[in-house]
C-alpha positions as CSV (number, residue, x, y, z in Angstrom):
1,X,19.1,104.2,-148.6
2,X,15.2,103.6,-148.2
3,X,14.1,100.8,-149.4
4,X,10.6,99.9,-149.8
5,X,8.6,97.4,-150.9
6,X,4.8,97.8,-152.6
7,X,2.8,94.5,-152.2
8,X,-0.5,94.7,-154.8
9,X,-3.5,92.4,-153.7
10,X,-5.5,93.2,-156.6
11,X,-5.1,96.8,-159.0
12,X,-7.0,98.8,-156.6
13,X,-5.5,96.9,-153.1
14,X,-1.6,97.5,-152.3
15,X,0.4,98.2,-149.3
16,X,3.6,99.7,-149.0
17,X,5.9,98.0,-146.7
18,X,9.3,100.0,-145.3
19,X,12.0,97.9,-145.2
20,X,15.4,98.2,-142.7
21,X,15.6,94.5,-142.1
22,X,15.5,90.5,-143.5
23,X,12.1,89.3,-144.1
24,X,10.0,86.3,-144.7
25,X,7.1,87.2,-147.3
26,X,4.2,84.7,-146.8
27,X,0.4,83.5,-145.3
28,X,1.5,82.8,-141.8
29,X,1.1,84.5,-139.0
30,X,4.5,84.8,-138.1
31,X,6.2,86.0,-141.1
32,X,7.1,89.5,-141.0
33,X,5.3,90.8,-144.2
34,X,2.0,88.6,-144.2
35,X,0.2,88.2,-147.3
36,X,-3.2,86.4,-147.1
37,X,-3.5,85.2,-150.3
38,X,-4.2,81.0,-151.4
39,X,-1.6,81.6,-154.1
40,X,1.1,82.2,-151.6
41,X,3.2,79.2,-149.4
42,X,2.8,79.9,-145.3
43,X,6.7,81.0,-145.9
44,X,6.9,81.7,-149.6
45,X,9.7,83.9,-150.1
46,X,12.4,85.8,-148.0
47,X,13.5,88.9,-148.6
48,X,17.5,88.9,-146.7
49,X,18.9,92.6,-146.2
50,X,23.3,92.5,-147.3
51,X,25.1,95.1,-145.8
52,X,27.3,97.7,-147.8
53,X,30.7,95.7,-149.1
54,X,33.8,97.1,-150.1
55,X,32.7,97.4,-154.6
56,X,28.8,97.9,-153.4
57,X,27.6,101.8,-153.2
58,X,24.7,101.0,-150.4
59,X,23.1,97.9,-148.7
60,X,21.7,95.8,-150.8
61,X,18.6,92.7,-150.9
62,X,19.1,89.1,-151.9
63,X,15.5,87.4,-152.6
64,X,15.1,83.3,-152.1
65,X,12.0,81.4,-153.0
66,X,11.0,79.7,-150.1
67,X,12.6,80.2,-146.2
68,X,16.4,80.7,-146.2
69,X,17.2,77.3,-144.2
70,X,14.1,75.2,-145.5
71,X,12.2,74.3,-148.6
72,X,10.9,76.3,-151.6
73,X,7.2,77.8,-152.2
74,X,4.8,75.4,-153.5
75,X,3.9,77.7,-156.6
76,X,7.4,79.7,-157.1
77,X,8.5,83.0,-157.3
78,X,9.2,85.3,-160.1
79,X,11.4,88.0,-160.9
80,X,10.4,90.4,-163.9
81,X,8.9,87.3,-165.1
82,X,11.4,84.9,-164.7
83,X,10.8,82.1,-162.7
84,X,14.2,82.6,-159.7
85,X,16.0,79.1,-158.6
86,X,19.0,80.4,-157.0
87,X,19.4,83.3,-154.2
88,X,18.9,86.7,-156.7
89,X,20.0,90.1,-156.2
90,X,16.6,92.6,-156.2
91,X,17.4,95.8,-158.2
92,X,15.5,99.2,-158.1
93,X,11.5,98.9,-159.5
94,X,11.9,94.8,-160.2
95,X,8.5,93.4,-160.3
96,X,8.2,90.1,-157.9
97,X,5.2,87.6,-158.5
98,X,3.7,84.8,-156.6
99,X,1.8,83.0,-159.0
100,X,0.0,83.9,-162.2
101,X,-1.9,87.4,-161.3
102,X,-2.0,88.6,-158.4
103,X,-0.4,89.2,-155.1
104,X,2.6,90.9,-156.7
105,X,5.4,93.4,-155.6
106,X,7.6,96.4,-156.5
107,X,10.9,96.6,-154.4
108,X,11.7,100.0,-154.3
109,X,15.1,101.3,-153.4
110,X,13.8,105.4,-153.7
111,X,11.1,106.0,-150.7
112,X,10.0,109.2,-152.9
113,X,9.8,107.3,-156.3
114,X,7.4,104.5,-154.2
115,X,5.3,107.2,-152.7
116,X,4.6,108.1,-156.1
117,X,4.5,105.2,-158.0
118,X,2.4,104.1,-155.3
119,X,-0.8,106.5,-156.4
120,X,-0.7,104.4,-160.1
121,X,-2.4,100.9,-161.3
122,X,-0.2,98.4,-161.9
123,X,1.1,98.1,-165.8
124,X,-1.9,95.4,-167.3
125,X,0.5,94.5,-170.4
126,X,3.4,92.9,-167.9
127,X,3.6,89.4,-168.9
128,X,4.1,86.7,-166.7
C-alpha cells in the first residue's frame, strides 16, 4: 500500500509527501513534515502509521490534533470539514485542514491516483 500525502500552501504551491512511517505535521524544525505556515502549531498534528490487523485489508493511519503524548494545536484540525477531537481514522482522498484556507492536505492511499490528482487545483467550493 502507498500511501501519500499532498500538502497545498496556496492553489498553485503543493508538495507531495510519501509516507512509510508516523509523522508529526507542523512549523518546527524537527517535525518530520514541516509546514511553515503562521496558521499551523510548532507540532500541530501527527499523522501515526497502524499496522495491518487481523479484520483490516492493509496498514492503516490514525490522525491526532496536536502531538501524540502532549497538547492540541492552537487553531485545530479538520477532517472533510469537521473539526476532529478524538484520534480519527484517515480514509482514501479525505481532505485535512489547519485553519480556515490554506495549508491543507489530501491523504492519499493510491500513489498513481496522487500523481494525478496532484497536476489539479484544489476544489474552490469545499467548505470549511
Amino acid at each position: 500500500m502507498n500511501f501519500q500525502l499532498l500538502v497545498y500552501l496556496s492553489e498553485d504551491n503543493k508538495k507531495s509527501h510519501e509516507l512509510n512511517n508516523s509523522y508529526v505535521l507542523g512549523r518546527d524544525s524537527s517535525c518530520e513534515i514541516r509546514i511553515l505556515s503562521n496558521i499551523l502549531s510548532r507540532e500541530h498534528c501527527t499523522l501515526i502509521l497502524m499496522p495491518k490487523a487481523k479484520h483490516d485489508l492493509h496498514p492503516y493511519y490514525l490522525l491526532r490534533d496536536g502531538v501524540f503524548a502532549g497538547n492540541p494545536s492552537r487553531n485545530g484540525t479538520w477532517v472533510n470539514g469537521d473539526r476532529i477531537t478524538e484520534i480519527t481514522k484517515l480514509k482514501h482522498q479525505d481532505i485535512i485542514t489547519f485553519g480556515r484556507d490554506y495549508p491543507k492536505a489530501v491523504f492519499w492511499e493510491s500513489e498513481s491516483e496522487a500523481e494525478q490528482y496532484k497536476n489539479e487545483t484544489f476544489p474552490s467550493d469545499y467548505e470549511y
